[in-house]
C-alpha positions in Angstrom: 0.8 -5.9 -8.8 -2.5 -5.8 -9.8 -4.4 -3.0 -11.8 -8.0 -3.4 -10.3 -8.9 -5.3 -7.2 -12.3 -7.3 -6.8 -14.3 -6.5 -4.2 -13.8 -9.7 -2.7 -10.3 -10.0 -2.9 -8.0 -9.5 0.1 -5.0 -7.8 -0.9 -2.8 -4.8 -0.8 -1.1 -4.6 -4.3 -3.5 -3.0 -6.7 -3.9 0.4 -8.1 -8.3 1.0 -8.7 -10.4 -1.0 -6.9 -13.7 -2.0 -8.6 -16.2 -0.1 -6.7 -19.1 2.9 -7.9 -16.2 5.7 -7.1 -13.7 4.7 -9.4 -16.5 3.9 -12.0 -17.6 7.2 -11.9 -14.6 8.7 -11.8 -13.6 6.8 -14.7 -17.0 8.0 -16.5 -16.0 11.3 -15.1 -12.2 11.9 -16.6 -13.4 10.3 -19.8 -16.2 13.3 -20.5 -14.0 15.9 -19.7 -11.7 14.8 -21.6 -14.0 14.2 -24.6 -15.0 17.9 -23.9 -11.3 19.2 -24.1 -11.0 17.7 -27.5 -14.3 19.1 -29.0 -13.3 22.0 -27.5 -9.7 22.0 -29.1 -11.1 20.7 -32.4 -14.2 23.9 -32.5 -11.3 26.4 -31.9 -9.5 25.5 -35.0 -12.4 25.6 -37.0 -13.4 29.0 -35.2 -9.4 30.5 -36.1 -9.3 28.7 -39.2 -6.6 26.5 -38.7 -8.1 23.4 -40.1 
């Protein structure tokens, strides 16, 4: 099994295919996630717990 397919490749055993959607999905779950933590990290300073 592969993890991301070429564009070119003809096969059915892959999980992300390497195309603008899963690039900007990736781009995607990577800010929000980025945003989660800064948001976890503000809190703390905001309750005091750091």
């Amino acid at each position: 099994m592969k993890f991301i397919k070429e564009k070119d490749e003809e096969r059915q055993d892959y999980i992300f295919q390497k195309n603008k959607k899963t690039k900007l999905g990736a781009k995607f779950i990577a800010l929000v996630l980025v945003l989660l933590i800064i948001g976890v990290i503000t809190s703390g300073f905001l309750l005091e717990f750091f």
